[in-house]
N, C-alpha and C positions, 0 to 999 in steps of 0.2 A: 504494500500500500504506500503511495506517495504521500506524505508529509506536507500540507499544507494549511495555511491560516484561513478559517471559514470568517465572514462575513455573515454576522447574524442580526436580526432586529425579535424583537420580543416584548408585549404589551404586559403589565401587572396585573392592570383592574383593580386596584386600590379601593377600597367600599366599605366601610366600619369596621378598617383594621384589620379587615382581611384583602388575601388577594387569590387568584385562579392561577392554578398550578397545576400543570401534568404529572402524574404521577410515573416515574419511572424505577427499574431496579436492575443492578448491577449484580449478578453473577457470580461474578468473580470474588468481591467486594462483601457478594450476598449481602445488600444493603440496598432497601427505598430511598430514591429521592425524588428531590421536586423540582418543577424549572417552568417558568411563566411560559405561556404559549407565541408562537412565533415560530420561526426560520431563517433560512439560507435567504440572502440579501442575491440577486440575481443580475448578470450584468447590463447596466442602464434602468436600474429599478431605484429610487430614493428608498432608505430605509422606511420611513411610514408606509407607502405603498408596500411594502413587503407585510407589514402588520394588516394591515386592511386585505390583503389576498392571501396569505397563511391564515387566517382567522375566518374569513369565509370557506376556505378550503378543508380548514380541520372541523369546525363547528359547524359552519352553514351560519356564519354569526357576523351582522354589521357592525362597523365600530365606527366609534364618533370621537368628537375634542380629543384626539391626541395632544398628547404634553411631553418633550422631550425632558427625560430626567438625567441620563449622561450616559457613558460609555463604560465599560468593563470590560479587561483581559484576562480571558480565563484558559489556565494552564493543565489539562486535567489528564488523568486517566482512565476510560471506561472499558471494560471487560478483554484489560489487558492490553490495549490501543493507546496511544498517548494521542491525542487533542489539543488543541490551540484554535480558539477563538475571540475575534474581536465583536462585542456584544453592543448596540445601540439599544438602551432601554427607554422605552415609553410608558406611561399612564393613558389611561384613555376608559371611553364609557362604552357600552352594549346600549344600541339604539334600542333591543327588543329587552326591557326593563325584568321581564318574567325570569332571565337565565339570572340574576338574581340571589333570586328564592328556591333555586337549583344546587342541591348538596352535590351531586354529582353530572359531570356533563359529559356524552360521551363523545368520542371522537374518533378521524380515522388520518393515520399519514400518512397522504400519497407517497411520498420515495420511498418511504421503507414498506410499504402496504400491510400496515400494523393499523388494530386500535389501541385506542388509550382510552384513560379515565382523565380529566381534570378534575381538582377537587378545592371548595373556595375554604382555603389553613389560613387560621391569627398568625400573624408574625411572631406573636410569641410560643407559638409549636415549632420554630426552627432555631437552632443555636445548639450549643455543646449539650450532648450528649440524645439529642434529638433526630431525626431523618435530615439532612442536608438539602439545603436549597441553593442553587445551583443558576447563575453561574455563582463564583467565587465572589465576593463584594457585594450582591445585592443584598444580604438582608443587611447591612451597614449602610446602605443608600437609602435603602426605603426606611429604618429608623429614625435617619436624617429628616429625609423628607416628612417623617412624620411630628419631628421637634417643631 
């Protein structure tokens, strides 16, 4: 496998302390984690446009007011693969208000032709000793942004 820096964009949903998070699990690691929904930044695409067509693509879901929160590089390892990502993180709202009041939303992603679960966790469910939210530095951003 070639060795390269992905290009991501990914929305929170920030909403009474909580935010929308896919749920994923590493193998290797044998450990859950979570990671706001979004994707691959695509050549000639602005990052919000990446969020706004990842989010109809995975949910069937419109998004509205995006809000640029800032960027993160994240250096990881999943299921024995090393990773390098540069992350453009956004807020933003769900036009259809109902996804909400939805504990769990289901999902499917085209490249890898998998489903997912998203699930709306308090910020305070991530941190030591807790499932990892993912990329590296957001829940330090979003704490920020909630000061």
């Amino acid at each position: 496998m070639a060795h390269r820096i992905r290009p991501l964009a990914i929305c929170v949903f920030l909403h009474e302390g909580r935010i929308l998070a896919g749920e994923g699990y590493d193998p290797l690691k044998k450990e859950f984690f979570y990671r706001p929904l979004g994707g691959q930044i695509e050549f000639g695409e602005y990052a919000a446009q990446t969020v706004h067509r990842e989010l109809g693509e995975e949910i069937g879901a419109e998004v509205t007011a995006l809000k640029y929160l800032g960027t993160l590089e994240n250096i990881f390892t999943y299921n024995g693969e090393p990773g390098h990502e540069i992350v453009q993180v956004y807020d933003g709202r769900f036009v259809d208000e109902t996804l909400y009041q939805c504990e769990i939303i289901h999902g499917h992603e085209l490249d890898a032709g998998s489903d997912f679960k998203a699930i709306w966790k308090q910020l305070d469910e991530f941190g030591p000793g807790s499932s990892p939210l993912y990329p590296d530095g957001l829940l330090e951003m979003l704490e920020q942004t909630q000061a």
